[in-house]
ROFILO-629758 format. One line per 3 residues: their letters; for each residue x, y, z of N, C-alpha, C. Coordinates in Angstrom, 2 decimals. Layout:
% residues N
A> X/Y/Z/X/Y/Z/X/Y/Z ~ ...
END
This chain:
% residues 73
XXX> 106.92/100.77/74.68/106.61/102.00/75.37/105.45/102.67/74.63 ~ 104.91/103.27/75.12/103.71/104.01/74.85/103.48/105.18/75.49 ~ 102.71/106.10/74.57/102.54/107.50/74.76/101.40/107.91/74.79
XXX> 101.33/108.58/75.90/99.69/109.07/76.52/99.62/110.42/76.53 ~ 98.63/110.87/76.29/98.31/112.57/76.57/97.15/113.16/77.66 ~ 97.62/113.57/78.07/97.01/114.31/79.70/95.58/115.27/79.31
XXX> 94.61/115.06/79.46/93.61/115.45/78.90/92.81/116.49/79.41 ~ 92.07/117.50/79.10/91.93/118.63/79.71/91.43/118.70/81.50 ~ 91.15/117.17/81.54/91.23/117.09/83.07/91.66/116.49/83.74
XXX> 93.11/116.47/83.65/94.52/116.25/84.09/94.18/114.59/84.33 ~ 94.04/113.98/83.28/93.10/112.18/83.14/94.21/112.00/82.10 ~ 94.53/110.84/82.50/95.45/109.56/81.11/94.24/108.66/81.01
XXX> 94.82/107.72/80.00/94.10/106.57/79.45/95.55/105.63/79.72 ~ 95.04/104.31/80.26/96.52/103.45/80.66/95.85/102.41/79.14 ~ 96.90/102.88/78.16/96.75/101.83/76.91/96.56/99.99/77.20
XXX> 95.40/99.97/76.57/94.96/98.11/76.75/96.20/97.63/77.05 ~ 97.02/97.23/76.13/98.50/96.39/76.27/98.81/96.21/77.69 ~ 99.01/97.86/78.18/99.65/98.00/79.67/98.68/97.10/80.48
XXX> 97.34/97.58/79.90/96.47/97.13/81.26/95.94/95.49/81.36 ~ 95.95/95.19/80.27/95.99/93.86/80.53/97.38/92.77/80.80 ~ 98.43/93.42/80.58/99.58/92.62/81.03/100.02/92.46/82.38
XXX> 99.59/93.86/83.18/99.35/94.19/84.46/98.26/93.52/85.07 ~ 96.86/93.02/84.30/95.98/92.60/84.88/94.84/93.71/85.71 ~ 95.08/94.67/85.10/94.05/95.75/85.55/92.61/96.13/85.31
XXX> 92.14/96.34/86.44/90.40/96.29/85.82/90.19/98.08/86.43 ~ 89.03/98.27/85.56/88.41/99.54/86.14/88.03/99.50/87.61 ~ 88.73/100.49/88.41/88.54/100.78/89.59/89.52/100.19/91.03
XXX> 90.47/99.54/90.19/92.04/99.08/90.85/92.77/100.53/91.30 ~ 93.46/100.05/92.29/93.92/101.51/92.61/95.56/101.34/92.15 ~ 95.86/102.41/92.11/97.20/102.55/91.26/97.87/103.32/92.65
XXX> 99.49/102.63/93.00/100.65/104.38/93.44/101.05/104.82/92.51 ~ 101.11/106.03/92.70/101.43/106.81/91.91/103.22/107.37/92.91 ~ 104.74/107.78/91.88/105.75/107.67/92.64/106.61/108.74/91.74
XXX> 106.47/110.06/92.38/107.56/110.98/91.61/108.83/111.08/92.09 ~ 109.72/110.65/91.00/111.25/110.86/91.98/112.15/111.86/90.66 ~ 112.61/112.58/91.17/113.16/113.35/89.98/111.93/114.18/89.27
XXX> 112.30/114.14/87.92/111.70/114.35/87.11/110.88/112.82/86.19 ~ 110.60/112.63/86.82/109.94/110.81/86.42/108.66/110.66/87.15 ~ 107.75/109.60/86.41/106.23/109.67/86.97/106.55/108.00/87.26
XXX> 106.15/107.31/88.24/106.25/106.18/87.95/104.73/105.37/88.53 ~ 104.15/104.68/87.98/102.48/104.16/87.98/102.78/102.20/88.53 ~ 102.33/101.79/89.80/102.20/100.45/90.27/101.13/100.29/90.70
XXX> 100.79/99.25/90.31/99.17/98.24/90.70/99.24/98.38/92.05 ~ 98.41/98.58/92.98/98.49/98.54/93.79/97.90/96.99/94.84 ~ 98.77/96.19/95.45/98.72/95.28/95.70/97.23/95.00/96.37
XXX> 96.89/93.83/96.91/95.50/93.54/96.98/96.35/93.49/99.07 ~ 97.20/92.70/98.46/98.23/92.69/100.17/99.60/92.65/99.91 ~ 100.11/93.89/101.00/101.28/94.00/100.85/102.31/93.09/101.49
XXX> 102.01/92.35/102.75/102.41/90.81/103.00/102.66/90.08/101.62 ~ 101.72/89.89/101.13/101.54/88.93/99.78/102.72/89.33/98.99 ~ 102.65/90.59/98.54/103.65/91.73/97.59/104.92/91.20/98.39
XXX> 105.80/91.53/99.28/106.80/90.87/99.52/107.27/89.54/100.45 ~ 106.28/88.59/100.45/106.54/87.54/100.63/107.84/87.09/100.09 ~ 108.78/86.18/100.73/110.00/86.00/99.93/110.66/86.59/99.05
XXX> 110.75/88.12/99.49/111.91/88.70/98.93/113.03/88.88/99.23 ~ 113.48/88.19/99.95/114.82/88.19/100.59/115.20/86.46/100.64 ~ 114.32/85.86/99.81/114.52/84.44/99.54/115.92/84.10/98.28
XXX> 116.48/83.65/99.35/118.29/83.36/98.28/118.97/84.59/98.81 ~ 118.83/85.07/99.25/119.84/86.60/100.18/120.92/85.95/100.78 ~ 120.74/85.27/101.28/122.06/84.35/101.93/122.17/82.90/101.90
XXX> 123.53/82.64/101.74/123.93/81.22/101.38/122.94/80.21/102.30 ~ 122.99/78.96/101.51/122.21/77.92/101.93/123.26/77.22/103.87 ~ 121.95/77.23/104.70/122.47/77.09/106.11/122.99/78.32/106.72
XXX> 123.48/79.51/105.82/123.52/80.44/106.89/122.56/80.65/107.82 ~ 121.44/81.07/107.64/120.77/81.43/109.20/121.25/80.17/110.01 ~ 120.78/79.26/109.50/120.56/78.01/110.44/121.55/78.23/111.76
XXX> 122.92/78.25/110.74/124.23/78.28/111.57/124.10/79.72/112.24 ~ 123.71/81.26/112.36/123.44/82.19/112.93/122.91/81.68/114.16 ~ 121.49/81.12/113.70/120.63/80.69/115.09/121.23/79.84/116.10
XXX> 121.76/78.85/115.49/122.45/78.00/116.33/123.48/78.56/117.50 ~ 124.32/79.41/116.86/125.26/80.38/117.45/124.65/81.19/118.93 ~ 123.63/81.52/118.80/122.72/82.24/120.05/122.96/81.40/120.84
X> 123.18/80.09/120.90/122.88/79.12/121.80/123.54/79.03/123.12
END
């Protein structure tokens, strides 16, 4: 974890570490996500297709759909 300070014009610095583990270059756009009292900072995808491609990959047992679809029949 790392600690940043808000600078007289309301500007952070995202510490090297972060930004290269993330893969960030100058002029990437960031969301920005307040929930609570919490700041939370994500890369912002190049495509959001791409971003959740197979996320619901392994959600259900092996042949369930299959057997769902079949069922319509």
């Amino acid at each position: 974890m790392a600690t940043v300070k808000l600078s007289s014009k309301n500007q952070i610095v995202i510490p090297r570490e972060a930004r290269e583990a993330l893969g960030l270059k100058a002029g990437d756009k960031i969301e920005i996500v307040v929930r609570d009292r919490t700041l939370l900072l994500f890369p912002r995808p190049k495509s959001y297709e791409a971003a959740i491609r197979g996320l619901a990959h392994g959600l259900y047992p092996a042949g369930y759909i299959e057997r769902e679809r079949s069922s319509w029949d």
